[in-house]
Backbone as CSV, one residue per row, in Angstrom:
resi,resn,N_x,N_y,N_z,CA_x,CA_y,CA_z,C_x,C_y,C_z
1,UNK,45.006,-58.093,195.327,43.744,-57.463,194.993,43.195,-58.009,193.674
2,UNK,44.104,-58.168,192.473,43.574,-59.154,191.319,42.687,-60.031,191.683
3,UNK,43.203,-60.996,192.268,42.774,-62.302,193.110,41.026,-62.234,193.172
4,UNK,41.427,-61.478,194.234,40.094,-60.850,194.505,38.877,-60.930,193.488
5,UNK,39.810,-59.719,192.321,38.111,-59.214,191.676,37.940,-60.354,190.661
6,UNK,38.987,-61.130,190.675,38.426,-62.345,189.866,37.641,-63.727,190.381
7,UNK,37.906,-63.291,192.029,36.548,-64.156,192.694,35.076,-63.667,192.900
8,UNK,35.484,-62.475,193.079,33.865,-61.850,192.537,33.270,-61.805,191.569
9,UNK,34.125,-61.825,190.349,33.638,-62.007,189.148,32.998,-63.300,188.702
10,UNK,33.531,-64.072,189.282,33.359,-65.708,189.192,32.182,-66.075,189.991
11,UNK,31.969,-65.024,191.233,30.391,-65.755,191.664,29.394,-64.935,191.104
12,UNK,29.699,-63.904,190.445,28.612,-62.953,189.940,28.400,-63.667,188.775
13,UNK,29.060,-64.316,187.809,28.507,-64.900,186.897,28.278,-66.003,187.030
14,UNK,28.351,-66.816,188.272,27.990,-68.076,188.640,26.474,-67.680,189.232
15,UNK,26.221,-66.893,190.038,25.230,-66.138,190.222,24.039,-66.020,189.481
16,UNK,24.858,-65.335,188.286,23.761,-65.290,186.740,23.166,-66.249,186.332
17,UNK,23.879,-67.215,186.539,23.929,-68.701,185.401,22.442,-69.160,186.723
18,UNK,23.084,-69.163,188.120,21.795,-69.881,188.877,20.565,-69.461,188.469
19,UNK,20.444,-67.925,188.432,18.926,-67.500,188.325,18.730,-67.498,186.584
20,UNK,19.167,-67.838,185.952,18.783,-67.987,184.673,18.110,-69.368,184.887
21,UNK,19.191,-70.605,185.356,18.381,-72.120,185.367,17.361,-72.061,186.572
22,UNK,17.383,-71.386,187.352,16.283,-71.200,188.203,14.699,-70.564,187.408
23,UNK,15.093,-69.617,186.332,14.307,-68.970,185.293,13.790,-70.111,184.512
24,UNK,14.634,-70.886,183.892,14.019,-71.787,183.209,13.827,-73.144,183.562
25,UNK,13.860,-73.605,185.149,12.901,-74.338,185.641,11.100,-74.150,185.828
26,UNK,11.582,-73.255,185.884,10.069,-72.329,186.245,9.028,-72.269,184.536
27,UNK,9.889,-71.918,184.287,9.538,-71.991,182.748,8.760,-73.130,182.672
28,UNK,9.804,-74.297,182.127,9.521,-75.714,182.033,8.641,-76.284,182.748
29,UNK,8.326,-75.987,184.386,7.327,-75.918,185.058,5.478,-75.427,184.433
30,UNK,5.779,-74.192,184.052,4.866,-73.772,183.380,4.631,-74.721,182.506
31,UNK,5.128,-75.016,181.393,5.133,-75.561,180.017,4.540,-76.903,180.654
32,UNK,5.240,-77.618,181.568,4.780,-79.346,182.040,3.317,-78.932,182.422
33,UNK,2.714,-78.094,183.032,1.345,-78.212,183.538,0.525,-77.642,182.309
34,UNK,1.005,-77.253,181.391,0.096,-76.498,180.134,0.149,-78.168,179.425
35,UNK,1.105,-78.806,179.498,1.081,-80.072,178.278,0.057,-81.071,179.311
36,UNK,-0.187,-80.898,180.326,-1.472,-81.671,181.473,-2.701,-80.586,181.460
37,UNK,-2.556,-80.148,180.357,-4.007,-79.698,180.194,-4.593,-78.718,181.750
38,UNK,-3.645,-78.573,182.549,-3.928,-77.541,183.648,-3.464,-76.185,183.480
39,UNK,-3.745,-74.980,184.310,-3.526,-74.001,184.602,-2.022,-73.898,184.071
40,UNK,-1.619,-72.972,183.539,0.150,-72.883,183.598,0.839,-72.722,184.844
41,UNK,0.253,-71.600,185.899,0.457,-71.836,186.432,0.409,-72.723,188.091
42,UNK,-0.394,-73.711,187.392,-0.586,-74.959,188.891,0.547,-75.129,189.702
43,UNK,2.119,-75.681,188.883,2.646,-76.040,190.210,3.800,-74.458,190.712
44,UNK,3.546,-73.255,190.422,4.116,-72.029,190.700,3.835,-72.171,192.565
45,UNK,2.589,-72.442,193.231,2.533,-72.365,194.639,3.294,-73.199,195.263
46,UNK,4.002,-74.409,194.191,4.784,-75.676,195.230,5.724,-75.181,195.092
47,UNK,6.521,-73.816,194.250,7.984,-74.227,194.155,7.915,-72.095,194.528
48,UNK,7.335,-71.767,195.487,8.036,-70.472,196.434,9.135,-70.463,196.891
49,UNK,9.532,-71.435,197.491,10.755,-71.700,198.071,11.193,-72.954,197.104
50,UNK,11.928,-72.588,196.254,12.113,-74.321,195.615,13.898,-74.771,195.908
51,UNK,13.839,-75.914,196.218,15.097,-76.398,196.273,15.816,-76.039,195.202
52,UNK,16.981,-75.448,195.027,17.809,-75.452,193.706,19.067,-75.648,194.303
53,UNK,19.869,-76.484,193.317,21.499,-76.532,193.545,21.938,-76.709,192.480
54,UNK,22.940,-75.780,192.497,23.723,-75.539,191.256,25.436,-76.856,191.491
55,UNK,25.103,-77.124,190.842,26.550,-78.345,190.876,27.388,-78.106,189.364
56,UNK,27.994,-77.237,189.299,29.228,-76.932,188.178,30.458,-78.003,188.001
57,UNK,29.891,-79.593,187.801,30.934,-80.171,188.222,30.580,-81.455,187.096
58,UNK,31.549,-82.523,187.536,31.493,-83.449,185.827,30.293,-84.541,186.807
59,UNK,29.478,-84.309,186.259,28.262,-85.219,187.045,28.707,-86.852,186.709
60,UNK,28.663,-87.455,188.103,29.045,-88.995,187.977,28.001,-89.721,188.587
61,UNK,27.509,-90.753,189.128,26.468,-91.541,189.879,25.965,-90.616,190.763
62,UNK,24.731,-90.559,190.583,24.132,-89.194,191.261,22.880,-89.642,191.499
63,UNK,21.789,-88.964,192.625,20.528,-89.170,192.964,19.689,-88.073,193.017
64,UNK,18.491,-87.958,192.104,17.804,-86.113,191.993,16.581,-86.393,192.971
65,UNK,16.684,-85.595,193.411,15.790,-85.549,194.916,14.805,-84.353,194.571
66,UNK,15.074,-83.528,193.615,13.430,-82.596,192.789,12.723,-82.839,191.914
67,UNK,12.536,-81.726,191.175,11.318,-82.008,190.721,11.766,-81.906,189.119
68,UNK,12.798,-81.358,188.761,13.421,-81.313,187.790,15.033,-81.292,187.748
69,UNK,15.576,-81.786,186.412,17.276,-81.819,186.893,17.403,-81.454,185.324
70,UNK,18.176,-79.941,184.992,18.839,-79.438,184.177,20.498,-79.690,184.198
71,UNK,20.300,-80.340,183.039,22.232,-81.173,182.901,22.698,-80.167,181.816
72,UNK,23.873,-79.794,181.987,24.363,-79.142,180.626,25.245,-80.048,179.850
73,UNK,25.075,-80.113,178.911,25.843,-81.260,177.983,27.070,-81.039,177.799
74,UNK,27.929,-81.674,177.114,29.159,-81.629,176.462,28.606,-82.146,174.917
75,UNK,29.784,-81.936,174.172,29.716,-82.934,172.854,29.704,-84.363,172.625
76,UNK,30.080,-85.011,173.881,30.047,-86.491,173.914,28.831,-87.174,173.697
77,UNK,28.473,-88.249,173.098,27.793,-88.479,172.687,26.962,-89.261,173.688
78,UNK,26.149,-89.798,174.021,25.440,-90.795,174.989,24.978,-90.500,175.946
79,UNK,24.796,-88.882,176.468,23.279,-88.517,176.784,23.198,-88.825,178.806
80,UNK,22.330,-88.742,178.923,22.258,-89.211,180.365,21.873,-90.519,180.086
81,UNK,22.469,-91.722,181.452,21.826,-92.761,181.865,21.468,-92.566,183.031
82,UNK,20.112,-93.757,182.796,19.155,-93.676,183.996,19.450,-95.255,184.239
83,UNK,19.258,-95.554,185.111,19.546,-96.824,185.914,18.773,-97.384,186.488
């Protein structure tokens, strides 16, 4: 039963973490169409249904297929490469 409530615990705060970066895509969304001199909210009707995937994992050669890609850093130094 431990087991357990420590897998629930683990998607409830995995959970959290999605709709927070889901929160601040949207955000950033806003903010990108205010710095284009449009509506804040212009692109809010493209992203009703918006693709999101949460990948909790050590990101290696990868391809972003949206409209935005939130990386969480480490301390290492050198950032994302683009290729």
């Amino acid at each position: 039963m431990g087991r357990h409530r420590v897998f629930i615990t683990r998607a409830q705060v995995t959970w959290q973490y999605y709709e927070a970066l889901n929160a601040l895509g949207m955000r950033l969304l806003r903010l990108l169409a205010l710095s284009l001199d449009l509506p804040a909210e212009h692109f809010t009707p493209m992203f009703t249904a918006p693709l999101v995937t949460l990948r909790p994992l050590h990101y290696g050669a990868h391809t972003d297929y949206g409209m935005l890609t939130i990386l969480a850093t480490d301390d290492v130094p050198g950032g994302l490469q683009v290729g």
